[in-house]
N, C-alpha and C positions, 0 to 999 in steps of 0.2 A: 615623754617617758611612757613605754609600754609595759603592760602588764605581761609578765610571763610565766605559764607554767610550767615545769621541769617534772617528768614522770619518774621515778628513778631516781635513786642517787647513784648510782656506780663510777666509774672515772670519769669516763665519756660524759654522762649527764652534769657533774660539778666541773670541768673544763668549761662545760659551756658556762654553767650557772655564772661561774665566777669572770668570765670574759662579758656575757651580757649584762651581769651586775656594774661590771667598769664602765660600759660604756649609758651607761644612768639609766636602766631601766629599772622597773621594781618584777623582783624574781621571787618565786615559794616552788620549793622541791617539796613532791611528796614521795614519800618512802612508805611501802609497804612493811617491812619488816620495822625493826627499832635499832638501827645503825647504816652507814653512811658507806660509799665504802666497793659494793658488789661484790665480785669476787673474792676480795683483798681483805680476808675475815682473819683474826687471830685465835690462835687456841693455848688456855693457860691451864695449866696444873701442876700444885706442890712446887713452885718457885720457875717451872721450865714453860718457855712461851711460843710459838711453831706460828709461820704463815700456812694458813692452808688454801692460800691460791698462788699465783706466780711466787716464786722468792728469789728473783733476782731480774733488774733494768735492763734494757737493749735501748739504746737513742736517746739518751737522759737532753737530748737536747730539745726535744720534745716539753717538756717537764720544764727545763730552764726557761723556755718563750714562756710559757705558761706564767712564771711568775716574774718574771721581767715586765711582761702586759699587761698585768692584774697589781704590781704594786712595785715599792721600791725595796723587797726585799727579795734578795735572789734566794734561789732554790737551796743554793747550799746555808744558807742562813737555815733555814726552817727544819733543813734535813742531812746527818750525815752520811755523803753518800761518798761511795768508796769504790774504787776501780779494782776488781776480783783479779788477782794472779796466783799462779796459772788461769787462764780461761775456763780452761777444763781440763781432767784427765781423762782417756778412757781406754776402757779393759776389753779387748777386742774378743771374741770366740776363741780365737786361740791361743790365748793368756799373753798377748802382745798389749804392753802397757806405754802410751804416751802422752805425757803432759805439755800442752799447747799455751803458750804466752799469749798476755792478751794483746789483741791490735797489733799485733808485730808480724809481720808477713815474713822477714828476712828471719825472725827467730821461730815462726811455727814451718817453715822448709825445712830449717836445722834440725829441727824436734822430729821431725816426720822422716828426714833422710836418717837420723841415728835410729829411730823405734824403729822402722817400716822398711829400710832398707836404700841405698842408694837411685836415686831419680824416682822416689815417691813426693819428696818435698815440691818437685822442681813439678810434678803431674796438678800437685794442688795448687801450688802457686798460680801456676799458666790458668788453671781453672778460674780462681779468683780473678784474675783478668779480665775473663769472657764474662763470668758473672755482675763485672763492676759497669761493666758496657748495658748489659741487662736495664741494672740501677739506675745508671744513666739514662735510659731510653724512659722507662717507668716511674719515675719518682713523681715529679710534678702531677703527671695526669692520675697516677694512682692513689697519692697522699698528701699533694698540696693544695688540689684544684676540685671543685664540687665535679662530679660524674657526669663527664660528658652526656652528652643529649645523643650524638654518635658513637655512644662507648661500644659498637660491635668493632672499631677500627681496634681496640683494645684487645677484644675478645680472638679477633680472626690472624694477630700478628705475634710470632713469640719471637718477644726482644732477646733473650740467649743466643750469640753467636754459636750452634754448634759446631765443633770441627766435623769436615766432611769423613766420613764412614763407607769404606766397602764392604758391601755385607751381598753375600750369593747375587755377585758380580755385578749391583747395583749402589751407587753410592746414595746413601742417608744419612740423616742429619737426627742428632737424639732430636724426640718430642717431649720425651719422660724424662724426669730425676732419676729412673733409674737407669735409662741407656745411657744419660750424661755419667753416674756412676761406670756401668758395664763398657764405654765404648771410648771415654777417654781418662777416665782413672784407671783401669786396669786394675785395679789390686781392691781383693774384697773386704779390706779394711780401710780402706779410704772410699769405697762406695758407703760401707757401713757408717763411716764419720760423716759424710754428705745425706743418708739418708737420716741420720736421728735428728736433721735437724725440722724436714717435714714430719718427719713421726710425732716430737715436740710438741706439736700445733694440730697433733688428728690427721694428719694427710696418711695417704698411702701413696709410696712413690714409685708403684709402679703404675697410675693413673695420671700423677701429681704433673702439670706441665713443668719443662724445663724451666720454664721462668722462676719455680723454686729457687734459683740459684741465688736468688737477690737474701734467702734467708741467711745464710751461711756467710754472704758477702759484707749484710748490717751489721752481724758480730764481730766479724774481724776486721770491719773497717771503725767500728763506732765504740766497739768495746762491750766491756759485760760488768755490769757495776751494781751494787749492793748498800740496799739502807740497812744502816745498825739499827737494833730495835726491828728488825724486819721489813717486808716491804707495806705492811699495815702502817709505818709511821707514815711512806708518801701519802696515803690517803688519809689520814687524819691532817699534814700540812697540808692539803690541797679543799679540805672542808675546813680547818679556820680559815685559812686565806677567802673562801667562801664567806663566812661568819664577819670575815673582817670587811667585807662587803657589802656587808647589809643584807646576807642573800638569808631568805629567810627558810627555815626546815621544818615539814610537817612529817615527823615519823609514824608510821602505825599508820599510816593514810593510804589504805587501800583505792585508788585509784579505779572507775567501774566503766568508763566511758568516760569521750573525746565531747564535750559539745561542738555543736554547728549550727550555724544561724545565717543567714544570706550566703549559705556556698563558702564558709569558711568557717576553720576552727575558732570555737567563742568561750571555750571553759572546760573543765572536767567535772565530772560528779564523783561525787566518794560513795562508797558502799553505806555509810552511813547513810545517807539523803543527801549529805551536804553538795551547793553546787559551788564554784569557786569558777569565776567570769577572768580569763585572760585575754590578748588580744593575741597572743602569740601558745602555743602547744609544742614542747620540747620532750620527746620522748625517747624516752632510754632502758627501752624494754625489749625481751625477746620477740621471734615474729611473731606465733601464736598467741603472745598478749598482745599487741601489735591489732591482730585481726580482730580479737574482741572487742577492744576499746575504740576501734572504727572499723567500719564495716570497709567504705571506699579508699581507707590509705593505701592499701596494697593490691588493689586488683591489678590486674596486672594486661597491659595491653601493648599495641606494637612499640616495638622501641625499649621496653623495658628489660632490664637483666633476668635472664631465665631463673627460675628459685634455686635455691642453695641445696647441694647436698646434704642429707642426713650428717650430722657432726659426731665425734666420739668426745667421750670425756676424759677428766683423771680421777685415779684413783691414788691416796698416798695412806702411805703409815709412818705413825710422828713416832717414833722412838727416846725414851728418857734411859741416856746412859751413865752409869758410873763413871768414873775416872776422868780425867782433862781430857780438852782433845790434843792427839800429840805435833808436835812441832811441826810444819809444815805441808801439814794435810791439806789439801786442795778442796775448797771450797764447793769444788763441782765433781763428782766422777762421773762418767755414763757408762754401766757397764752392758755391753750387748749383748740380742742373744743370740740362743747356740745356735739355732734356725732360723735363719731370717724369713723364708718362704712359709714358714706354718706359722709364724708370730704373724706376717701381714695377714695369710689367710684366718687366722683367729681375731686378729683384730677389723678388718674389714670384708671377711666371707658372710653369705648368709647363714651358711650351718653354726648355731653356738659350739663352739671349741675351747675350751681350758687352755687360757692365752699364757705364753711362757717370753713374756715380754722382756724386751730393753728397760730398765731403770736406771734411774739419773738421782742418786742420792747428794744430799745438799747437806753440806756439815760447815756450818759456817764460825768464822772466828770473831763471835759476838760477847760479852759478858754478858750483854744485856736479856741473854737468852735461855741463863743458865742461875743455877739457885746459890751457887759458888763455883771457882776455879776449878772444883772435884770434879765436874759434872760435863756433860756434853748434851745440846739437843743437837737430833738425825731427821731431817725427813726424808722418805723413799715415795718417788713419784713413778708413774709409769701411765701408760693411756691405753684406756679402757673404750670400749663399747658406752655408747651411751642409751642402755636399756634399764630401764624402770624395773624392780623386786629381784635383782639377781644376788644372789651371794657369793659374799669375796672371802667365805673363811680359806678356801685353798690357796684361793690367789695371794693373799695374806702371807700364808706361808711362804708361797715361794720369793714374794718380794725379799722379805730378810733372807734365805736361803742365798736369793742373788747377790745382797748386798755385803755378805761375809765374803765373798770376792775381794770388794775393795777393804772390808773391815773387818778383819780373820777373829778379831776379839768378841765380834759385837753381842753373841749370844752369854758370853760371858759376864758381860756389863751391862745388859739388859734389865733397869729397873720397869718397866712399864712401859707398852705401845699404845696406841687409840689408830682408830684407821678413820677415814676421808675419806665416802662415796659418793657417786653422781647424784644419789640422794640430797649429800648435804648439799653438792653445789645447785642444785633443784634449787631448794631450798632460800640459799641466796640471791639466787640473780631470776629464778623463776622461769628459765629454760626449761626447755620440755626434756627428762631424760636427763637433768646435769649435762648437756651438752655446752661444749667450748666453743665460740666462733673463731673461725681463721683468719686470718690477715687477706686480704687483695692482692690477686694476682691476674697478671695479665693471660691471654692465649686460652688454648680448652676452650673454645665457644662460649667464656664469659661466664664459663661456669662456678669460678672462683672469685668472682665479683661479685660485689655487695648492691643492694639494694640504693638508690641516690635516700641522700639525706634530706630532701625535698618529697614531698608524698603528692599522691593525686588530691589531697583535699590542702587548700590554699591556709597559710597561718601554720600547718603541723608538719615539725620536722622529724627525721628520727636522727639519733647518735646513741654513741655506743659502740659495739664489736660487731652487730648485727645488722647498720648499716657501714655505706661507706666511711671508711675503707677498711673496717674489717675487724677481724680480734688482734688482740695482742694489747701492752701497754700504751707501746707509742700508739699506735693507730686509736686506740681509743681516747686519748688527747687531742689526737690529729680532729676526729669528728668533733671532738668539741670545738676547735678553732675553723672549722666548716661551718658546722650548724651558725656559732656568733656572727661569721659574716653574711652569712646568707639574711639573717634575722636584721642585721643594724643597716647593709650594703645594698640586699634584695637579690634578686635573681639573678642581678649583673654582675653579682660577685664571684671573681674569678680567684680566688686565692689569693695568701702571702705572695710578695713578689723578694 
């Protein structure tokens, strides 16, 4: 039995906890903050309760190994989780309104051929196809298997089939999400739907490689599904199932440094003095804490993945509304915006620009989230810059502004908002800037690849969103069923099979 420390609690960090706890080691998570959890924080007031980080699953199958391997209670015992239909709606720039089924290829062609016009459906479909070959090509090396020691064959190859393109009498092939928009969707409302789903996650798609395509392909192949009670209850079943482990939690443990001792990690010290001896170091922190807490984890030498782009955050406003919500409102709207060109250049230029972004408001059909039947909670999300002391009183405004798009009523029934800045998410996970980390993607020189979950100093691993393979929910379960086998298997561990 080894001793292991866990830096972090965020998803990524209790995935592992709870997988190297199974497999009989003795584990202590320390948390800086006083809850468990990273992102996945809740906010409560006068009876109404708001996720204010993700609020809604992509790959619940992810989640299900999780607790298939860790005990005899499946996931849906612990948590109910529930398939979102429609998928999503959304309210194009020029008031073209369509609501998309979930996981149904044969019913979002229908949905897209009646909003969009005939041989719109049949453009996304065929798309989906080339994207799922993507998947294909990508999954294992990206999300199943520790980071290649050769991952520039990763970095130098984009799995996306594109169709060939005549363009001033030269045939090319998209490299971008957005030539794959501009060159075989043809129609600016379904470049628009193919792009919010990099915008989602902070990309800019017109940098973003093609191999985006695999984003758009795990929603509609895997579905879009929803815990009642929010998506804070997954992380609360995912730390008992920890607890029911024996995995032990030290909150308020500021974390100051990695020890090492003969060329490997040997313990952490706490800001207090304290030192705490493991034989293993599981770290599930951003890079810049990362670099403080060892010097040698991340230098970075040949062979290694180039560093990560500067990341954007989110910014939301939780809305407490009067009245029900009414019958059949869609759980998801994305309303876009009216300029796509100046929303990316505000969102990804260097000039600060007053960003008049895409928002994706989430009205969910929860009891659990409201103080009676009367009542509705709203949150309004949209992605921000992830710069430190900026003020969102305007941007504030126009998010609601936007969001009476899809909710004509809302200022009417407006009992009280609170807003969400990269501050708070700071705050949480201890990112520089409230930044978000992306998910892993192949092509771009490796530029959207994550750091190996393996470090230069022997015994410390990292997981999390910030190493492989990346942000998002599934992926940061993903690194925690990496980091466990690396730790129990050794180097020779090649993933799930």
């Amino acid at each position: 039995m080894a001793r292991i420390a866990v830096i972090g609690a965020g998803m990524g960090a209790l995935a592992a906890a709870a997988r190297l706890a199974v497999a009989g080691h003795r584990v202590v998570v320390y948390e800086r903050t006083d809850t468990y959890g990273g992102a996945l924080r809740r906010f409560e007031r006068d009876g109404f309760s708001f996720d204010t980080g993700p609020g809604l699953l992509p790959l619940p199958a992810v989640y299900r190994d999780l607790f298939v391997k860790t005990g005899k209670e499946p996931l849906e015992r612990c948590v109910d989780l529930v398939q979102v239909d429609p998928s999503s709606r959304h309210v194009f720039a020029d008031g073209t309104r369509v609501s998309l089924p979930n996981a149904s290829r044969a019913g979002v062609v229908a949905a897209l051929d009646e909003a969009l016009g005939s041989g719109a459906g049949k453009r996304w479909g065929d798309f989906l196809v080339r994207a799922r070959e993507a998947w294909d090509r990508t999954r294992r090396p990206l999300l199943e298997e520790p980071l290649w020691p050769n991952w520039q064959v990763l970095a130098e190859r984009e799995p996306y089939p594109a169709v060939p393109h005549k363009r001033l009498l030269r045939t090319r092939r998209a490299g971008t999400l957005a030539e794959v928009g501009a060159w075989e969707l043809r129609d600016a409302r379904l470049t628009a739907l193919l792009e919010s789903h990099a915008l989602a996650y902070g990309l800019d798609p017109r940098t973003t490689p093609a191999s985006a395509a695999v984003l758009p392909y795990m929603e509609h192949a895997f579905g879009t599904w929803y815990v009642r009670g929010g998506l804070r209850e997954l992380a609360r079943a995912v730390y008992e199932r920890c607890v029911a482990r024996r995995v032990e939690f030290r909150f308020g443990a500021d974390v100051t440094g990695v020890l090492e001792k003969d060329g490997r990690a040997s313990g952490v010290e706490l800001a207090d003095g304290t030192v705490a001896e493991a034989d293993f170091v599981v770290a599930g922190v951003a890079p810049g804490t990362l670099d403080r807490l060892s010097a040698q984890a991340r230098v970075r030498g040949d062979g290694e993945v180039p560093p990560q782009p500067a990341s954007a955050s989110r910014f939301s406003v939780l809305l407490a509304l009067r009245g029900a919500r009414p019958e059949g409102t869609a759980h998801r709207t994305v309303v876009h915006a009216a300029d796509r060109e100046a929303e990316l250049d505000a969102l990804f230029g260097t000039a600060a620009r007053d960003p008049r972004p895409t928002v994706t408001i989430l009205r969910p059909d929860d009891p659990g989230l409201v103080p009676d039947p009367e009542h509705e909670a709203v949150t309004l999300t949209t992605v921000v810059p992830a710069r430190p002391g900026q003020s969102y009183d305007a941007l504030t405004e126009h998010v609601i502004t936007v969001a009476e798009r899809a909710v004509p009523d809302l200022r009417d029934r407006l009992l009280w908002h609170e807003v969400r800045t990269p501050a708070d998410i700071a705050e949480a996970t201890g990112a520089e800037g409230g930044a978000v980390p992306v998910p892993a993607l192949a092509a771009d020189g490796g530029r959207l690849l994550h750091p190996s979950n393996s470090t230069r100093v022997p015994g410390l691993f990292t997981v999390g969103g910030w190493a492989h393979p990346g942000g998002g929910l599934p992926h940061a379960g993903m690194s925690g069923a990496l980091v466990a086998g690396l730790v129990v298997e050794g180097p020779e561990f090649r993933g799930s099979q």
